[in-house]
N, C-alpha and C positions, 0 to 999 in steps of 0.2 A: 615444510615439515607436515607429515601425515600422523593423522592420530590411528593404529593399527588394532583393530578388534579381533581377537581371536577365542575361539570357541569349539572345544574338541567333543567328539560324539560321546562321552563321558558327562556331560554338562559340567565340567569341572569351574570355577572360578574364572571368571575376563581380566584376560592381562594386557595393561596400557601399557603403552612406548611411544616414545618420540621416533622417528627412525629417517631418511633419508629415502627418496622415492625410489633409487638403484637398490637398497639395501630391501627394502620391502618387495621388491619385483623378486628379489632371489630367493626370500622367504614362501614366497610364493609356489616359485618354481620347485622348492625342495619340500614342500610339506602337502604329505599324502592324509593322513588323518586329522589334520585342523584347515578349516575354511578361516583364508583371511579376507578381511572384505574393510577396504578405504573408506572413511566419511571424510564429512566437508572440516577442512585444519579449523581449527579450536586456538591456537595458539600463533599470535602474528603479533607485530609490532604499535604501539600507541596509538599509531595515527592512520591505522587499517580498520578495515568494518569488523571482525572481532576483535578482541581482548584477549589477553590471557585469562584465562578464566578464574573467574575469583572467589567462585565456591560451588558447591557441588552438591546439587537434590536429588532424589527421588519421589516419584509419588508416592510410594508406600512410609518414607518418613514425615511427607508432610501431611497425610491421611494420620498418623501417630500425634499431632502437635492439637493441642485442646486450646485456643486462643482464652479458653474462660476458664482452666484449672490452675489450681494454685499452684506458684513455682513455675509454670510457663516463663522462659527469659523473653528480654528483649529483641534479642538475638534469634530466638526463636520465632517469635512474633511474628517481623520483617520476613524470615525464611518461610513462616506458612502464605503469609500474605504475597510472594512473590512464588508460590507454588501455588494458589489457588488460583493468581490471575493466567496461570498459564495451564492450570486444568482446564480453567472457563475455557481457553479459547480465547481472551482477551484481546483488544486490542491496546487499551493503556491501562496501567494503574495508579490511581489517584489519592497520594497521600495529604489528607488538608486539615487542618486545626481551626475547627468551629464550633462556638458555644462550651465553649471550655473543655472540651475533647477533641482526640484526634480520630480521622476516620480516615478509611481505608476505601476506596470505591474504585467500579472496574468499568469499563465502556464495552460493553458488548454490542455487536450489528447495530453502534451508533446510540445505541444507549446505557447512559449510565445505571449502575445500580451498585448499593451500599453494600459493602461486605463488611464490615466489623467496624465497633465504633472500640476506643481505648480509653485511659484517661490520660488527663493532662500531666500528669507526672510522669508516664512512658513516652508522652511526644517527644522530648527532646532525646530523649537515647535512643528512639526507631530512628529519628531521623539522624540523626548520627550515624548509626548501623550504615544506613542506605548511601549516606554522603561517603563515608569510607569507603563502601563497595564501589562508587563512582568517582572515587580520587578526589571528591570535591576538599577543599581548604580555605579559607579565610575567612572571613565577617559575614554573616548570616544577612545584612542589608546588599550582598550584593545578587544581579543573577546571573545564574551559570548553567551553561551546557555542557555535560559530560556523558559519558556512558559507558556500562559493564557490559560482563558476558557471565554465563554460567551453565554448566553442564546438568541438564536437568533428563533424569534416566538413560544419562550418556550422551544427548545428543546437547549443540550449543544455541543456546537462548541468548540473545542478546537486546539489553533495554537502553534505548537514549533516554535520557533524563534532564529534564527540566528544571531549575530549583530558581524558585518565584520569591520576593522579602516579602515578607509577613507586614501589616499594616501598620504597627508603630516598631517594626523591624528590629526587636528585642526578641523576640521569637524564631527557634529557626523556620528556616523558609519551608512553605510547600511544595510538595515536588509532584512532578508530571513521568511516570515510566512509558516512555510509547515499546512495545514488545514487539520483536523480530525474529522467527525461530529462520535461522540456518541451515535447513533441511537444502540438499543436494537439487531436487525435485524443481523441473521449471513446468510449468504449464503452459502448453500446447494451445493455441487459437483452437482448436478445436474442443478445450475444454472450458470455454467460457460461455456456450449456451447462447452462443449470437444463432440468432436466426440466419436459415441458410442462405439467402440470398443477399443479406451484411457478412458474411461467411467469405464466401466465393469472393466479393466485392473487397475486400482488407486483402486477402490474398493476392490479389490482381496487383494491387493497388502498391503490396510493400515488397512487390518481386521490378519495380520500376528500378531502373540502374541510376536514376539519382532526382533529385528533389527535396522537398521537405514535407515532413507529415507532424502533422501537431496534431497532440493530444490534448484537451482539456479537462476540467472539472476542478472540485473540489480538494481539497486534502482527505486522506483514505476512504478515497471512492476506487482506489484500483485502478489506477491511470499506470502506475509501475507493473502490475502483474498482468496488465494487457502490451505493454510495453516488451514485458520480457517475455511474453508467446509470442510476439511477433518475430522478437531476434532470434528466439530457439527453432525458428522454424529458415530461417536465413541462413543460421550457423553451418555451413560448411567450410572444411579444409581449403578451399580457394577461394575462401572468401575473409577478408583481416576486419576483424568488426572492433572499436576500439571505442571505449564509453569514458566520461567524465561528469561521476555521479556524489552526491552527498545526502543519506550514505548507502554506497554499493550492499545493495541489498538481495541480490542474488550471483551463486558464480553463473558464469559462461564460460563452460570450456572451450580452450584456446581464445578466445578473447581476450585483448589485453584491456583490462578495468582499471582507471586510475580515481583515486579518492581526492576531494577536491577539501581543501585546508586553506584556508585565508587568511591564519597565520606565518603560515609560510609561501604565501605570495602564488599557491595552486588554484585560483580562482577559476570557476568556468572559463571564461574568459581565454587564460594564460596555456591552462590545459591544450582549449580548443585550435589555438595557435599552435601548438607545439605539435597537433596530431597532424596537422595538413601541410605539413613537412617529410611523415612517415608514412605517406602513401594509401590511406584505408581505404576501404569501399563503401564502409558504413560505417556511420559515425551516430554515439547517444549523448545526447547535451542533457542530462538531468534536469533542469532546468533552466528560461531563459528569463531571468531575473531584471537584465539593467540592459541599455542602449547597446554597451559594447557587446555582452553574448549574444544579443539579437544580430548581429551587424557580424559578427563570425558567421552564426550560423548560417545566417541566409547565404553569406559569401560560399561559405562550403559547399551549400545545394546549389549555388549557381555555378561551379567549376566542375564538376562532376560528382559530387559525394548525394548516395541517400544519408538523410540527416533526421534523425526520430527525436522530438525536445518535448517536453509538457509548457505550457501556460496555462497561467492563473484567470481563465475568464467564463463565465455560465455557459456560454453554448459555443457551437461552431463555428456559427457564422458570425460570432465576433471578435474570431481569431485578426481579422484582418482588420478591423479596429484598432485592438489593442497593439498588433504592431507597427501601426501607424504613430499610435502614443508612443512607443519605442524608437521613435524614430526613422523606422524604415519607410524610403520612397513606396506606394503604391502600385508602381511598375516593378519595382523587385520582388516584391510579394506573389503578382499575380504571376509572373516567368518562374518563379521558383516552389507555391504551395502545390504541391499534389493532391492533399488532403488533410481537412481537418477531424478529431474526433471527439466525441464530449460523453462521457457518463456518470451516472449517478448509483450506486447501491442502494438498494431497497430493499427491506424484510420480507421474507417470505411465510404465509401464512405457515402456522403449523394445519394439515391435513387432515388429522384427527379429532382436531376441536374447533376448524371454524367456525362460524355460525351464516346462515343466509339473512342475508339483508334483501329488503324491497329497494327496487330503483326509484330515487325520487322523479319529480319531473327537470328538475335541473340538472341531477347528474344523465340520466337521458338527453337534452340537450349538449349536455358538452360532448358525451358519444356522438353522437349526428354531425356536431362541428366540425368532429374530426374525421366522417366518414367511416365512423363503425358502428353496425349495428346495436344497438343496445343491449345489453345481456336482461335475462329474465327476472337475475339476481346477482348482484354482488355479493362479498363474504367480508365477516367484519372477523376478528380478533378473537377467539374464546378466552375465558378464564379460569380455565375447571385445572386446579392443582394437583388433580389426581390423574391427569393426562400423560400416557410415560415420553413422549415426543416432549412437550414442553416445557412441562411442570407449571402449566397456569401463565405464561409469557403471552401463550395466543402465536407467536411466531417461530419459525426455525429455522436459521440460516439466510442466507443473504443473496441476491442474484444481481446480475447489472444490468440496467438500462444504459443502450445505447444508441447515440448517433452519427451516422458515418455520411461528411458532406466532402463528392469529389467536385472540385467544380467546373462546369462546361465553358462553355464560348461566353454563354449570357451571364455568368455569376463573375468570371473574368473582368469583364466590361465594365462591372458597376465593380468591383475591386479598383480596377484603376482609375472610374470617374469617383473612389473615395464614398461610395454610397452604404450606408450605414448596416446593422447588421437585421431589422427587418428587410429593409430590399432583398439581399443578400436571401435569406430564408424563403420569405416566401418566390421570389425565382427557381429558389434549388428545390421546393414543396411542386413545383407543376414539371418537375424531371424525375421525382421519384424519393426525391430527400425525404426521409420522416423524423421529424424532432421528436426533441425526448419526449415532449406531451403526450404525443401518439404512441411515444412506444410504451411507456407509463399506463397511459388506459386500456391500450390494449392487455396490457400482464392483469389490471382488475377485470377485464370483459372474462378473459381465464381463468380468473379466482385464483391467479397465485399469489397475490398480495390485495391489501385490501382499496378503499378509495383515499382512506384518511394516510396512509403512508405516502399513496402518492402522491395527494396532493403534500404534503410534510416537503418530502424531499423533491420533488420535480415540478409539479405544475405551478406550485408558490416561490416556486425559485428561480424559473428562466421564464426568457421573456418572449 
């Protein structure tokens, strides 16, 4: 089912329809004076990445909603709070009961910040509001994972939800919204701002007719939105690309994308079996969580399948570690990796109010470490609230650091003699490998972010 937008040179009022893709093809063909134009369905079953949707904003109502006038409902509340996090830009929103109030708080480019505090007498009917919007039911001691969808100025917003028990569990629980807009839109490798020659090098790399490439890092550092440029860029009609993801977070057309459910026995794993019966060429393991989906997957990249998974491990070169910890022999690993990849997100200075900083003598020294010249100045964070770029944040927007380890003869060798993941590094560092550190200092030697971000997320986090 297609959601159909229609809009006649009149600007007359948008009329929705459920309609059938044949039935919409004809409306098409017979209508001269209205442009119809597809978005992404809105409306799928339970146990698919949208919802039917279960309520429906606009910006210009929730810009109407005064969280501090009298007679605001509860209902209300919930609807601006779940319209502000997705004006922000948001990545979660965080509903939590502290100090005898409830407050609202949103994670922006990795950091938190307070949007509205309520009182204690609203906490339990917001949260209620939001448990209904996510189906949740039963005793407030327990936790649950659920999740809505909602049409917000027409297009579908979709939030997984978290609900945490509350400390002497007489409270309802606090609840975690990770936000997911639905937008049609995949991004391109070529919009991800990789330097050109990590560019040309992923391209090479994920036109290989079969192997495995792993991704790592963090959780939303964009390990999935580097993932899915790389397949949109694969995606051709003669090519069956077949994923098993939790939860499918972008289409691919013509792909067939299956949602992985563990109560019904769809685990990676079961998925992964069941696709290497149906012939693919390329195959997406969402993640390789346990012994068995490590142990498909490699199997896949070693029968002919390219095979794209994430792990959970700080850098590159300790892909081959941790699938060791998995169980996989060390000769299967080194026959079947092609490439690993690791990155990090990092805040981008805002332009119009950084500030210049002197280099000290030890951040100069860690430049030279790494073979970069020292910059004259670094730039630190401004805070002038009257900046129209930030409004006093100091930052705007987010970019990736990345690093991309293919490995040679010599990185092979100490793979299968089991040698750990500095070997590993500095071997791939004298062919041309640059870790995150390097590529971290280098964005401060630029002044597009500052030292203390990098060090935050990169230099204090891998090894």
């Amino acid at each position: 089912m297609f959601r159909a937008e229609v809009e006649d040179e009149d600007r007359r009022p948008i009329h929705f329809a459920l309609t059938e893709l044949d039935q919409l093809r004809q409306v098409r063909q017979q209508s001269r004076d209205a442009e119809v134009r597809v978005s992404a369905p809105v409306v799928e079953s339970s146990s698919s990445f949208v919802h039917a949707v279960e309520c429906r904003l606009t910006a210009d109502a929730v810009r109407r909603i005064d969280p501090d006038r009298l007679g605001t409902t509860d209902e209300q509340l919930a609807h601006w709070a779940l319209g502000q996090a997705i004006m922000a830009n948001a990545q979660d929103l965080h509903v939590m009961f502290e100090r005898s109030s409830g407050v609202f708080r949103i994670s922006k480019d990795g950091v938190l910040q307070t949007l509205y505090s309520f009182s204690e007498q609203r906490w339990g009917s917001v949260v209620g509001i939001l448990r209904d919007l996510s189906k949740i039911s039963g005793p407030f001691f327990q936790a649950v994972s659920s999740r809505f969808s909602i049409l917000y100025d027409g297009s579908p917003v979709d939030f997984r939800v978290e609900a945490t028990p509350f400390r002497d569990f007489d409270r309802p629980q606090n609840m975690s919204l990770r936000l997911r807009r639905m937008d049609s839109r995949i991004r391109t490798l070529g919009d991800l701002q990789m330097e050109e020659g990590d560019l040309k090098q992923m391209r090479r790399l994920i036109s290989r007719p079969d192997g495995m490439f792993l991704f790592t890092g963090p959780t939303c550092h964009g390990k999935s939105t580097t993932i899915y440029a790389a397949l949109n860029e694969l995606n051709r009609p003669e090519i069956k690309i077949m994923t098993a993801e939790d939860p499918i977070e972008q289409l691919i057309e013509g792909a067939h994308q299956a949602q992985v459910d563990n109560i019904k026995g769809l685990t990676f794993a079961a998925l992964l079996r069941s696709f290497l019966r149906s012939a693919p060429n390329i195959i997406l393991v969402g993640e390789i969580r346990d012994p068995e989906t490590a142990e498909m997957a490699v199997g896949a990249a070693h029968t002919g399948h390219l095979v794209f998974s994430t792990l959970h491990v700080r850098s590159a070169a300790a892909v081959p570690t941790r699938l060791a910890d998995l169980k996989i022999p060390a000769g299967m690993v080194a026959d079947t990796l092609i490439a690993a990849q690791s990155q990090r997100l990092i805040r981008v200075l805002c332009p119009l109010c950084k500030i210049a900083a002197a280099v000290s003598p030890a951040e100069a020294r860690m430049f030279e470490e790494v073979g970069i010249e020292p910059p004259k100045a670094t730039y630190a964070p401004g805070s002038d609230r009257r900046c129209s770029r930030c409004q006093g944040r100091g930052y705007n927007g987010v970019t990736a650091v990345m690093e991309l380890l293919e490995p040679d003869d010599e990185v092979f060798d100490l793979i299968r003699r089991e040698a750990g993941m500095r070997a590993i590094s500095v071997a791939a560092e004298k062919k041309g490998f640059k870790p995150l550190r390097v590529q971290a200092l280098r964005r401060v030697a630029e002044g597009q972010t500052s030292m203390e971000e990098a060090k935050k997320k990169v230099i204090f986090t891998v090894g």
